[in-house]
N, C-alpha and C positions, 0 to 999 in steps of 0.2 A: 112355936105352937100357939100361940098368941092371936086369935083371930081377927083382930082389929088394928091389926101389926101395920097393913100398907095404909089404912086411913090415920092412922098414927104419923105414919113416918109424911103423906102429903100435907097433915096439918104442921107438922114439923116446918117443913119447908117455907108452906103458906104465911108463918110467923116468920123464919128468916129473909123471905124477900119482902115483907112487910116491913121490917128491919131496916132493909137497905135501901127502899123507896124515900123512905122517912128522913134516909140521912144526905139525899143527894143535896145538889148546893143551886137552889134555886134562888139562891136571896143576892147573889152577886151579879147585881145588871152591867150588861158590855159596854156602856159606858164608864163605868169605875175598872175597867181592864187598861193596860198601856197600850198605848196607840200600836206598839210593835205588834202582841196579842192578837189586836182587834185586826189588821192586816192581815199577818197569817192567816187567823181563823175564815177572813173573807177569801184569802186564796185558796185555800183547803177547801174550801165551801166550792170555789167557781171551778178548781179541778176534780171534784170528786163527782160536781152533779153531771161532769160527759161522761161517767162511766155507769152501767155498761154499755159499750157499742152494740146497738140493735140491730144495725143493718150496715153493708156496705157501700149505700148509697147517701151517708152519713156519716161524712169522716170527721176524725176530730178535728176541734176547728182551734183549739186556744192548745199550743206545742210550743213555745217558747217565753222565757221568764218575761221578755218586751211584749210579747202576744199577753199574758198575762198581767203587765203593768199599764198597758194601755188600757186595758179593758177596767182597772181598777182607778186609774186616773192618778195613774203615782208614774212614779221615773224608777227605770227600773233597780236602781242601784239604792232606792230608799228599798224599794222590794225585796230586794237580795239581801241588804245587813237585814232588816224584820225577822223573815224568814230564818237566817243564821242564826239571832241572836235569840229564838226561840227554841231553834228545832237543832241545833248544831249542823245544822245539814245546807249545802247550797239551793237555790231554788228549782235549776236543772238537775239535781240527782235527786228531788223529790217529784219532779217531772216525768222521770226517766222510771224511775221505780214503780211508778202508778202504772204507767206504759205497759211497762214489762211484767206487771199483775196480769193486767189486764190480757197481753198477749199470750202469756199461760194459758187464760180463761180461755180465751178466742179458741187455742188452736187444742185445746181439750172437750171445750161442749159445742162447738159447732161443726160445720161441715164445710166452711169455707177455704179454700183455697189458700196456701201460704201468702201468692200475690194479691189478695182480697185482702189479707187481715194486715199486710203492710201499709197498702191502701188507702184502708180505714184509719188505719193509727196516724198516717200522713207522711208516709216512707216515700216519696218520688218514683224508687225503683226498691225490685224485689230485692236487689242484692244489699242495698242498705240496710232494710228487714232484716236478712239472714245474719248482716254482722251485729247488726244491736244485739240480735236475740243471741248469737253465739259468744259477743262480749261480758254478758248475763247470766246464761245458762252453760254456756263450755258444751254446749252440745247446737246441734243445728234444729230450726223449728221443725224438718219432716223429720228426725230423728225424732222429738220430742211429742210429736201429733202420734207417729206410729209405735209409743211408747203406749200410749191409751189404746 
């Protein structure tokens, strides 16, 4: 019964995310991080800014941990311990997992064609598509597309 109930509860909030603005950690420059860190974080950064695929006249271009260690000007086996010793994870199944977000996305908010979005991702052929995505999802991508 309280009439001032919802500017209440937005000021509320307005203090709690002012709260948590205040307490993020902006005083730790990348420099004072370990070189393994500072790696990762560059490859996180180099595979995350190809997504999302816009078109399929623009396929991904950086698909393997050497495609991503040359571009970073490491070898790719300093890449791979980095990467592990941060993430517990190899650098082909952080690869791999980005992939298969992203092919979710494809074949849920677009209109392209299963052979277009294998394409894109940089699949050779359609059938290599269908097994990644069925190794993944335990179902097939037209299963999954005519699931939407």
């Amino acid at each position: 019964p309280y009439p001032y109930r919802c500017s209440s509860i937005k000021n509320h909030l307005a203090s709690v995310l002012h709260l948590a603005l205040e307490n993020r950690v902006d005083d730790v420059h990348p420099s004072e991080l370990p070189a393994n860190v500072r790696l990762y974080r560059s490859f996180d950064e180099l595979l995350n800014k190809q997504f999302p695929l816009d078109s399929p006249a623009y396929p991904l271009a950086l698909r393997t941990p050497s495609d991503f260690a040359s571009h970073l000007n490491v070898h790719v086996n300093h890449l791979n311990s980095s990467v592990k010793s941060v993430t517990n994870l190899t650098t082909t199944q952080i690869i791999k997992e980005r992939m298969f977000e992203e092919s979710k996305n494809l074949l849920k908010y677009t209109n392209w064609d299963i052979s277009q979005i294998g394409y894109t991702l940089g699949f050779d052929q359609p059938s290599h598509f269908n097994n990644f995505f069925k190794k993944h999802a335990r179902t097939s991508p037209l299963k999954f597309k005519n699931s939407f």
